[in-house]
N, C-alpha and C positions, 0 to 999 in steps of 0.2 A: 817242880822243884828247881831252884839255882844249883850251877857246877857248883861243886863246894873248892874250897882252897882260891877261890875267885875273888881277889880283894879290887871294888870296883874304883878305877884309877878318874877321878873327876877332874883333875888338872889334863887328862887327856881330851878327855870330851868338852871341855872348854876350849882346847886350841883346838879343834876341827871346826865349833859352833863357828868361834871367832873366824875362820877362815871362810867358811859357809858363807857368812854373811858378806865378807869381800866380794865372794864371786858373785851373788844376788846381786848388789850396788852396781859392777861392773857389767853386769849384764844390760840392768834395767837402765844405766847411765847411758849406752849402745842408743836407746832410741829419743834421748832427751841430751846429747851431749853440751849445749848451750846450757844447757840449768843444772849446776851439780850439787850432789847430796849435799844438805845442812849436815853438821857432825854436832853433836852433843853426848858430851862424856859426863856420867854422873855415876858417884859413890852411896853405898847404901849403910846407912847407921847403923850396921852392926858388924859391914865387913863387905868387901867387894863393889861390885857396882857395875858400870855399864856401857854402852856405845848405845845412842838413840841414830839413824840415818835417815834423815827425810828430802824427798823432792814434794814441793808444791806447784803448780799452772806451767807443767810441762803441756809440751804439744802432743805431746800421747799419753804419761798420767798425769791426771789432773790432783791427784794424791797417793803418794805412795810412802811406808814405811818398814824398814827393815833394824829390827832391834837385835840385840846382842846384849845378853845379859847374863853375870855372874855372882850370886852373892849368898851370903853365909848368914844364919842367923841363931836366934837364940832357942825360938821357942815355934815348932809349925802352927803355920793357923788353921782355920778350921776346914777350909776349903782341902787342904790335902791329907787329914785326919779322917773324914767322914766315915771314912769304910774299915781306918786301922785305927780306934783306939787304942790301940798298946802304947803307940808312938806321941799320942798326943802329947805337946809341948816338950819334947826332944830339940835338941840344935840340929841344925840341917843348914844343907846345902844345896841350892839349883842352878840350874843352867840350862838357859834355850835361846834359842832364834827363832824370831817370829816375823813374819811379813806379811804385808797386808798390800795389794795395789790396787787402786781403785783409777782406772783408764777415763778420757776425757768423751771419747767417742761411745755411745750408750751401744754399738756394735760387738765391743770388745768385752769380757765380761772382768769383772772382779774375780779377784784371785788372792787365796791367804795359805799362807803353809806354818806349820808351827813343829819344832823338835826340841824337845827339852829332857832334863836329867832332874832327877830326885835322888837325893838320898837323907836321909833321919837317921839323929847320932855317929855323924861319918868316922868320930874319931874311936869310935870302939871296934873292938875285934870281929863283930855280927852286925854291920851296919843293917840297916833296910833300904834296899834302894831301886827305883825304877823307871824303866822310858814311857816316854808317851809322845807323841807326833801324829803328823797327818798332815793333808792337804786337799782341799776342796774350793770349787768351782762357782761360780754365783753370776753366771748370764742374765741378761736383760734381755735378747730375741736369741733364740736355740738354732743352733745350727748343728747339726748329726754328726759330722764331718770331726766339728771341734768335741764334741762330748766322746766318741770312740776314740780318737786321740790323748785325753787327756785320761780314761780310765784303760786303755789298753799301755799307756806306759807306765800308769799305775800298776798294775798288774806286773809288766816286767821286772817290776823294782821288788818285789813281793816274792815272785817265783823263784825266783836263784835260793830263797831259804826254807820255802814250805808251799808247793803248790793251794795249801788250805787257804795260806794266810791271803792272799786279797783278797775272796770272798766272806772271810771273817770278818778284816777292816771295813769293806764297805759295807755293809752290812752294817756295823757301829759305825760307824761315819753317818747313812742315812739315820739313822735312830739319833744320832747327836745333836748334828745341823737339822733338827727339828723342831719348827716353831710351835708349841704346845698350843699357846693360846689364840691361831691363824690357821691352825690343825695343815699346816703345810711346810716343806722342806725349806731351807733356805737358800738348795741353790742343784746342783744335779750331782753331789755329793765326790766322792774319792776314797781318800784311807783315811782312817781315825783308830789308833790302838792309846792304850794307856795301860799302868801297872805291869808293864812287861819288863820282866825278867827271866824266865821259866828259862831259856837256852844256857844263862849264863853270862856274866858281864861280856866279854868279848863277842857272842855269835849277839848279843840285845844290841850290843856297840853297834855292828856291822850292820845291822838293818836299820836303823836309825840313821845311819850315813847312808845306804842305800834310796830310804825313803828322802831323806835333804837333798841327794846329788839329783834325782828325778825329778826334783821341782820344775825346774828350768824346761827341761826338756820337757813337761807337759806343757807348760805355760806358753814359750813363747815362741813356738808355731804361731799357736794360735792369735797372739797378740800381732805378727807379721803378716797375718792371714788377714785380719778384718781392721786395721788401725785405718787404714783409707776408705773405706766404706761413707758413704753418704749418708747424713741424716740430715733432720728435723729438729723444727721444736718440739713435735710429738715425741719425737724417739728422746730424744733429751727428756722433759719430762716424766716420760713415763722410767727411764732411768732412775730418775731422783724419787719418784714414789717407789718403786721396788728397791732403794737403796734404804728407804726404811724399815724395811725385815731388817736387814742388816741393824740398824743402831739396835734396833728391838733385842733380837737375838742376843746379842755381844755384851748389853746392859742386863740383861735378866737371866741369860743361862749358863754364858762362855764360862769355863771354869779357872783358864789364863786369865783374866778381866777380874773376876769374885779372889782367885788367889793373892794377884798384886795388888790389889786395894785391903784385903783384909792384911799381908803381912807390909803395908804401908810404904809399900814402893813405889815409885816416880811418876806421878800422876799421870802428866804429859805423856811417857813413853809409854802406858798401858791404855792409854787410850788413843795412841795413833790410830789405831782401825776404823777410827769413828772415817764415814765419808764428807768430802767439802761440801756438799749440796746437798739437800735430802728433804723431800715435799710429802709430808700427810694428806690425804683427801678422805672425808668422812664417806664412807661404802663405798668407794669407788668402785666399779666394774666395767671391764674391759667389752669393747664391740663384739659380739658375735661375729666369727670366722676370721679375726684379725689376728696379727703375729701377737698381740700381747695378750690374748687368749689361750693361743697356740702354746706359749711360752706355759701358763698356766696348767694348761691341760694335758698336755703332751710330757712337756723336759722337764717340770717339776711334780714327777714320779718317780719311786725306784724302780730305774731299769735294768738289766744286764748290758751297759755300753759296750762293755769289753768283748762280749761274744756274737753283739749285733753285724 
């Protein structure tokens, strides 16, 4: 159950997202300082609107985007109705930042973090409203080193409010980022929560800023750690083939992607995540005892990284 007397203040969680997002850009600008973000501001037809941030053919992401978005509308669509018919076609309001980087070196892996805010019928007395975020991992060759690092600061971000909670989230994070019809993960997973409100707007606020500030810090060790690494055309390629889970996933499950296209927002910015390069091969299969086997067999399992 929600604190009661808790009226959830969404002009607040708007200036933290919008601030989020600065430090992301200023982070991720750190390794690309010669190519700085595209900025594209866009309004949404019923109210509010947005900041799109992109780099393209940097020297270390070869695509990356960081969204910020604010907007008000008349009526939810189906995508955030599914489970609460009461609300269907209420006016609402959301709010999230989402990021997506996709690195040039196939060493480094792909990385997406998303935090956002709901609420249905904000201007009445008993709104409904909820968080939802996360963030997960999506390598191309596994390294132990990086996967322990990025779910053990997962975990940090979790414990300060509820020992249970990162074992909850990942947990729904692996069952999420899963590709139904590949019958495999799409990447060595992290947090994923949604519908959270049970603490109360203020302690739901504070985890959701707890989970956004952790980003970084899972992230970009690990991007400092393997951007120099050596490759190939093999490693490249095989990059762009497992960069097609990726479209797959995003196009047929993601519920960010299904939300903004059905409540008809900015094409372009919802589909930043898509990757610049991405090669299909009809059955391919990887060498016996090779890394991209390895990759397969091993990192794209649920594992306990945090307690390895």
């Amino acid at each position: 159950m929600t604190v009661a007397n808790e009226h959830p203040d969404v002009d607040q969680v708007a200036a933290f997202l919008k601030q989020l997002q600065i430090q992301c850009c200023d982070r991720f600008q750190e390794f690309n300082p010669e190519l700085p973000f595209h900025h594209d501001r866009w309004t949404y037809e019923t109210g509010g609107g947005g900041i799109t941030r992109m780099i393209e053919n940097g020297q270390v992401f070869e695509k990356g985007g960081v969204n910020f978005s604010h907007i008000k509308g008349n009526s939810l669509p189906d995508a955030a109705t599914a489970s609460r018919d009461h609300i269907a076609g209420k006016p609402f309001a959301a709010a999230g930042v989402s990021v997506v980087m996709h690195p040039l070196n196939p060493f480094v892996p792909s990385a997406h973090m998303n935090v956002r805010f709901f609420i249905a019928d904000p201007e009445s007395s008993h709104p409904v409203w909820w968080f939802g975020g996360g963030y997960d991992l999506t390598p191309y060759y596994g390294f132990a080193e990086d996967c322990k690092h990025w779910h053990q600061t997962a975990k940090s971000a979790c414990d300060k409010f509820d020992p249970d909670f990162y074992d909850k989230f990942k947990a729904q994070c692996d069952q999420y980022f899963f590709i139904t019809h590949r019958n495999e993960p799409r990447g060595i997973g992290g947090l994923f929560f949604d519908d959270f409100n049970e603490p109360g707007f203020t302690e739901s606020f504070s985890l959701m800023q707890s989970v956004g500030n952790s980003f970084l810090d899972a992230y970009m060790p690990i991007v400092e750690r393997r951007r120099h690494m050596k490759y190939n055309d093999a490693n490249r390629r095989y990059q762009c083939y497992r960069r097609g889970r990726y479209v797959e996933f995003n196009l047929i499950y993601d519920r960010g992607t299904i939300f903004g296209l059905q409540s008809e927002g900015r094409t372009e910015s919802i589909l930043m995540s898509m990757p610049p390069a991405v090669e299909w091969h009809y059955n391919w299969q990887p060498q016996p005892g090779s890394e991209e086997e390895n990759l397969i067999r091993y990192y794209l399992k649920p594992r306990d990284w945090a307690k390895e």
